[in-house]
ROTI-377234 format. One record per atom (N, C-alpha, C): residue in three letters; x, y, z; atom name; residue number from 1. Coordinates in Angstrom, 1 decimal, padded with zeros to 4 digits, always signed. Layout:
N
{"Ala" {X Y Z} "CA" NUM}
...
END
This chain:
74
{"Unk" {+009.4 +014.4 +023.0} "N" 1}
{"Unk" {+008.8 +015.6 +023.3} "CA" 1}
{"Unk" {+007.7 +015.4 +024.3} "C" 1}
{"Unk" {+007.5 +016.1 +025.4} "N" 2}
{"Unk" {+006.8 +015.9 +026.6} "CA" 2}
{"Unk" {+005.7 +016.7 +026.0} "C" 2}
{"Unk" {+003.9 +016.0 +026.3} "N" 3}
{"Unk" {+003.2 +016.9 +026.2} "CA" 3}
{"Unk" {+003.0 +017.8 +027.3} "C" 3}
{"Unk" {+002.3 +019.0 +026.9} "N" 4}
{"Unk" {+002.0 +019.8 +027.8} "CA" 4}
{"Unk" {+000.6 +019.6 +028.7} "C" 4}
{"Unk" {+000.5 +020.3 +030.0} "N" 5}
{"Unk" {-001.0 +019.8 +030.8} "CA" 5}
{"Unk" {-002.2 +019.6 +030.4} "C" 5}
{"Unk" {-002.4 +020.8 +029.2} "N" 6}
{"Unk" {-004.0 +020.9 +028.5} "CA" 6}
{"Unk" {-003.7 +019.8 +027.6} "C" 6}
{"Unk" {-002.6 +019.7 +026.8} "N" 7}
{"Unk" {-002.8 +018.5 +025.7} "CA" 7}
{"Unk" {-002.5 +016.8 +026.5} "C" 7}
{"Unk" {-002.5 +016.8 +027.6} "N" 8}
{"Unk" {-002.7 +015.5 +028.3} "CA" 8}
{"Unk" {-003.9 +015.7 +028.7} "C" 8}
{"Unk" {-004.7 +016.6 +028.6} "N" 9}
{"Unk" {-006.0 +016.9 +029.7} "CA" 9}
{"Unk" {-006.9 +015.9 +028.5} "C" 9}
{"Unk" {-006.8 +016.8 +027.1} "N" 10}
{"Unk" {-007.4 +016.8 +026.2} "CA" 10}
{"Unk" {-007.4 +015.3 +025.2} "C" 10}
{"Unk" {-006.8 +014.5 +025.3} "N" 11}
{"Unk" {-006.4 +013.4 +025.4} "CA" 11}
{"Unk" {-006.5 +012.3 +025.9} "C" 11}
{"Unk" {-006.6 +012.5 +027.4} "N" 12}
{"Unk" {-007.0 +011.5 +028.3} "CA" 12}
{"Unk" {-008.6 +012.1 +028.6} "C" 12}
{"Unk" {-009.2 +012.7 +028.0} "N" 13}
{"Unk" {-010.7 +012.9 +027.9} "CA" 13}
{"Unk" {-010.9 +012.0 +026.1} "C" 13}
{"Unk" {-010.4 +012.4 +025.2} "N" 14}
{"Unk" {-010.8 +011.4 +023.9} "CA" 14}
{"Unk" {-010.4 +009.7 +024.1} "C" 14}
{"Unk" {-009.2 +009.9 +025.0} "N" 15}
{"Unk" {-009.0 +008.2 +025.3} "CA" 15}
{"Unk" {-010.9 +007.3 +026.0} "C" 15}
{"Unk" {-010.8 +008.4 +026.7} "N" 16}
{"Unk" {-012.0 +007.6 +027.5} "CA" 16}
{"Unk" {-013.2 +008.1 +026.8} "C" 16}
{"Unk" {-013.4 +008.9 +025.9} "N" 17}
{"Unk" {-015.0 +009.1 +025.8} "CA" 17}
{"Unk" {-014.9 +008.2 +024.4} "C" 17}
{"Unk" {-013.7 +007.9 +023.6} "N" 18}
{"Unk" {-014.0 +007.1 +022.0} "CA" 18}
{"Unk" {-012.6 +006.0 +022.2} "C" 18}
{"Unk" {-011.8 +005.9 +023.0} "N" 19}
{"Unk" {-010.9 +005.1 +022.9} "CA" 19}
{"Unk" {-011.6 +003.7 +023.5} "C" 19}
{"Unk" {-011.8 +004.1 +025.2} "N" 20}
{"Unk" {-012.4 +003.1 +025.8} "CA" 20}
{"Unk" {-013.8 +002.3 +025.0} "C" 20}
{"Unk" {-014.7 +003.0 +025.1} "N" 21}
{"Unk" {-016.0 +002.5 +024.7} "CA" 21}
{"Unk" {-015.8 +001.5 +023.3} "C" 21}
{"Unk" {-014.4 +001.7 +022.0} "N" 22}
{"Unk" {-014.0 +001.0 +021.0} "CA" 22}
{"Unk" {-013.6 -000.1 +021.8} "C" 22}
{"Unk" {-012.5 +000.0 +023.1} "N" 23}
{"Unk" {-012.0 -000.9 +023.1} "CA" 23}
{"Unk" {-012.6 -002.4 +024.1} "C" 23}
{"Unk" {-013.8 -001.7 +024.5} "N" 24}
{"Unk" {-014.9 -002.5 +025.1} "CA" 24}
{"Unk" {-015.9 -003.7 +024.1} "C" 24}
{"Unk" {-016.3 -002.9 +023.4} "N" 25}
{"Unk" {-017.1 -003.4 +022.2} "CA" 25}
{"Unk" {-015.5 -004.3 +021.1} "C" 25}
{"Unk" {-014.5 -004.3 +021.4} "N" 26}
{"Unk" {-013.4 -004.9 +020.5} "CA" 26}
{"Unk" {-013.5 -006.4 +021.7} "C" 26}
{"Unk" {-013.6 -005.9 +023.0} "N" 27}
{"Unk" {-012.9 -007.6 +023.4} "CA" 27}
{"Unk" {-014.9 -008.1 +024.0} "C" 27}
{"Unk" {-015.4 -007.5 +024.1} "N" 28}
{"Unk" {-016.8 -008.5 +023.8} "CA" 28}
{"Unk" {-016.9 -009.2 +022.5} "C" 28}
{"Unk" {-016.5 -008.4 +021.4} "N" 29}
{"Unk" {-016.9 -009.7 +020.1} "CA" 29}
{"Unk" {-015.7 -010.6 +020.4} "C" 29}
{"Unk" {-014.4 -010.0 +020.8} "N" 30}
{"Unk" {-013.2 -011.4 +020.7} "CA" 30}
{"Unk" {-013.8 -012.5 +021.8} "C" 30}
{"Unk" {-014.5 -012.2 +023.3} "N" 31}
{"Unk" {-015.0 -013.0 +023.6} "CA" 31}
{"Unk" {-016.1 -013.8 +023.2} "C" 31}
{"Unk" {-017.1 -013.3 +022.6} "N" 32}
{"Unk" {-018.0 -013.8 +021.7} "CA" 32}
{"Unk" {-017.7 -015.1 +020.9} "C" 32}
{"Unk" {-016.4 -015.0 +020.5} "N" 33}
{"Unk" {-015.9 -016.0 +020.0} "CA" 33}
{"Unk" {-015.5 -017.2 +020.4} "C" 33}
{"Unk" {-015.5 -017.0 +022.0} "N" 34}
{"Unk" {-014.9 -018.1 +022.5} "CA" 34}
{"Unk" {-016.1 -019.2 +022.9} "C" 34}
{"Unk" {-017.5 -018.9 +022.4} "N" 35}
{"Unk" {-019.0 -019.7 +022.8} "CA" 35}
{"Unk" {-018.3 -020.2 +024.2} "C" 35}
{"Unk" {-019.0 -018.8 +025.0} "N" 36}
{"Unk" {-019.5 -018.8 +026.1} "CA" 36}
{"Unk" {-018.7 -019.7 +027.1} "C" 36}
{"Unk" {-016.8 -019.2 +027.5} "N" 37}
{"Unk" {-015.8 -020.4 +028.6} "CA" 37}
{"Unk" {-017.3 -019.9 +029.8} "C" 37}
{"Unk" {-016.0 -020.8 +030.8} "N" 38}
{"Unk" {-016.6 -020.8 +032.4} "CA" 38}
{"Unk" {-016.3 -019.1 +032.7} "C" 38}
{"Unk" {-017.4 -019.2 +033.6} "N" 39}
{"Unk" {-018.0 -017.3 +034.5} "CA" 39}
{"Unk" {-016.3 -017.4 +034.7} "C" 39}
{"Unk" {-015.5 -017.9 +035.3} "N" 40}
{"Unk" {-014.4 -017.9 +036.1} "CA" 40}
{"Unk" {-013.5 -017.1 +034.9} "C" 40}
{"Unk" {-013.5 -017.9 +033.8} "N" 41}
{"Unk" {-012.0 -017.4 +032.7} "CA" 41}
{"Unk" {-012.9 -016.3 +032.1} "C" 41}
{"Unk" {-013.8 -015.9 +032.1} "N" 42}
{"Unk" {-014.3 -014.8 +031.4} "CA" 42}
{"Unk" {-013.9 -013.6 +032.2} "C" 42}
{"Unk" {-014.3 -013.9 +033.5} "N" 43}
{"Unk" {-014.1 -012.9 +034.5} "CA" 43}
{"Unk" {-012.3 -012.2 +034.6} "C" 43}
{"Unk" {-011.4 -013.3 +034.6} "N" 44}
{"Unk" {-009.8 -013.2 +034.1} "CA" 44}
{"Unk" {-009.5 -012.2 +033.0} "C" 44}
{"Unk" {-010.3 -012.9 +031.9} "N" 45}
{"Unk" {-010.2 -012.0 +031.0} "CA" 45}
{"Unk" {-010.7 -010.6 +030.9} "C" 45}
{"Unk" {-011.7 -010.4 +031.5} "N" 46}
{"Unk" {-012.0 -009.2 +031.5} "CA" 46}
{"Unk" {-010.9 -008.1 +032.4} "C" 46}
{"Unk" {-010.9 -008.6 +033.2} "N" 47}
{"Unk" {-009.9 -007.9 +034.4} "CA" 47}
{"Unk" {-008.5 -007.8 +033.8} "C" 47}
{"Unk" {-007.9 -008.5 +033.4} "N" 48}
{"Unk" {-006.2 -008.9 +032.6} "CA" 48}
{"Unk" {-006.7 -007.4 +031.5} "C" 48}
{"Unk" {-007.5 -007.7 +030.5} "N" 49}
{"Unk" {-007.7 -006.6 +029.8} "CA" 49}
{"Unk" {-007.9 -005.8 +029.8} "C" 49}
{"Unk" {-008.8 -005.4 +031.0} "N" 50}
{"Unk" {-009.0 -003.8 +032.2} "CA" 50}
{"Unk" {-008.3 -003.2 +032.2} "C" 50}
{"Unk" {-007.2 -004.2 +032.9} "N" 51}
{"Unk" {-005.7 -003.3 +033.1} "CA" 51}
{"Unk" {-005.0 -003.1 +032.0} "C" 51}
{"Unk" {-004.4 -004.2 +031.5} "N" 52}
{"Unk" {-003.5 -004.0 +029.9} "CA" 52}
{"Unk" {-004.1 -002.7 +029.2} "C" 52}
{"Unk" {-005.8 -002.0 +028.9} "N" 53}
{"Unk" {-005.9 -001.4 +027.9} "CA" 53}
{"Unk" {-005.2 +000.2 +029.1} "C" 53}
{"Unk" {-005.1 +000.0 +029.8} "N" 54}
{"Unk" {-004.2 +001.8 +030.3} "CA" 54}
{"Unk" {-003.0 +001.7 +030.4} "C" 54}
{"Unk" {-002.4 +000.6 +030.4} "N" 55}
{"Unk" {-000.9 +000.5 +030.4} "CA" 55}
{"Unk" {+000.0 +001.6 +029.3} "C" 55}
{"Unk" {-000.6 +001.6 +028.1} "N" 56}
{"Unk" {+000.2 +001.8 +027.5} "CA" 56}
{"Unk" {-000.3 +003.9 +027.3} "C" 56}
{"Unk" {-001.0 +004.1 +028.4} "N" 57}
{"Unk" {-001.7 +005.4 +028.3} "CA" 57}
{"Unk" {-001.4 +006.1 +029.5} "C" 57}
{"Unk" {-000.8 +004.9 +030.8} "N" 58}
{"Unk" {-000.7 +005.5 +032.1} "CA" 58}
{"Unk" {+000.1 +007.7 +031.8} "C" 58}
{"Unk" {+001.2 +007.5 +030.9} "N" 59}
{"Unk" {+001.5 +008.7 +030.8} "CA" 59}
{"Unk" {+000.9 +009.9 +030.8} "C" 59}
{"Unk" {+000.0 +009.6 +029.6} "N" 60}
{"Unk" {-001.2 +010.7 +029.2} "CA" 60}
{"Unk" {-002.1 +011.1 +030.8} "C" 60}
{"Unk" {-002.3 +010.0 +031.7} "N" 61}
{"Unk" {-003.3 +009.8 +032.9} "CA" 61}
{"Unk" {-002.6 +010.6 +033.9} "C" 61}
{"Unk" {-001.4 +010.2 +033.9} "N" 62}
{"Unk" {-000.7 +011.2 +035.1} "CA" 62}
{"Unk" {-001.1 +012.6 +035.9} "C" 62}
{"Unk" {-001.8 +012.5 +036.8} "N" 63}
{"Unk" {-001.4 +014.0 +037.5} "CA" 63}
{"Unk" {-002.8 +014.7 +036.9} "C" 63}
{"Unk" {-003.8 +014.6 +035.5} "N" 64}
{"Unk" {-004.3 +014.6 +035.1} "CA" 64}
{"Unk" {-005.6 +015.6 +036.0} "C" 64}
{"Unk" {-006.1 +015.0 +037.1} "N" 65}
{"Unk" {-006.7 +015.1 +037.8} "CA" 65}
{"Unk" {-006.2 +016.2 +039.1} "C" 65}
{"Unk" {-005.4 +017.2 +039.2} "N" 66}
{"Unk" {-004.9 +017.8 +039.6} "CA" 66}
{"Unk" {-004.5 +019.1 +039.0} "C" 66}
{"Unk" {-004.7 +020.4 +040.0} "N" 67}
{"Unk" {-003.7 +021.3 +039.5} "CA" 67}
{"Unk" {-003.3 +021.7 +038.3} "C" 67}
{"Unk" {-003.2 +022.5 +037.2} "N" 68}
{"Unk" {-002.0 +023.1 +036.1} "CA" 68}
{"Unk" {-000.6 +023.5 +036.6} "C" 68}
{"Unk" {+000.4 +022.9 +036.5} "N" 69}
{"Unk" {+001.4 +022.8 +037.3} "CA" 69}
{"Unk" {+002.2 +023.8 +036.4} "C" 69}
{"Unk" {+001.8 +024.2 +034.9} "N" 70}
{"Unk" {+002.2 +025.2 +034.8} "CA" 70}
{"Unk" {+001.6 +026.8 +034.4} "C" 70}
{"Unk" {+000.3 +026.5 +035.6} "N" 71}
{"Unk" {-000.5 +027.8 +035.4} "CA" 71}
{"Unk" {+000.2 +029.0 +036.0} "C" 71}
{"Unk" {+000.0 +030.2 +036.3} "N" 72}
{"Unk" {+000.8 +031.3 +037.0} "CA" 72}
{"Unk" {+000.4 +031.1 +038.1} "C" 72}
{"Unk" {+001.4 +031.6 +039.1} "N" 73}
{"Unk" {+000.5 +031.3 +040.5} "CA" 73}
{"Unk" {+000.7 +030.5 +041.1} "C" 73}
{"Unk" {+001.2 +029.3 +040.8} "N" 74}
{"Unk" {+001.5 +028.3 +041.5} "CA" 74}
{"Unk" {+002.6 +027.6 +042.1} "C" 74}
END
């Protein structure tokens, strides 16, 4: 079942105002744990994980920022 525009709108605003900020504070303590690698593999890590955490949300993001495609009128 496809969601509709408002309920992608509405979703990819809770992703980022309480999804993100959890999933920020989740990979600082996992790196925490690693006592402090080299600037270089931390920096990997962070970026590798940047990406991976929208992967599985790219759908919700779609188009998001555009238009109601199915408002009247258009």
């Amino acid at each position: 079942m496809a969601l509709s525009y408002k309920a992608r709108r509405r979703w990819a605003l809770v992703i980022l105002l309480v999804g993100l900020p959890a999933y920020v504070v989740a990979v600082i303590t996992v790196l925490s744990f690693l006592d402090r690698p080299p600037i270089w593999l931390e920096f990997m890590v962070y970026v590798l994980l940047g990406i991976l955490w929208a992967l599985p949300f790219r759908f919700i993001f779609r188009g998001v920022g555009q238009d109601d495609p199915d408002a009247p009128g258009n």
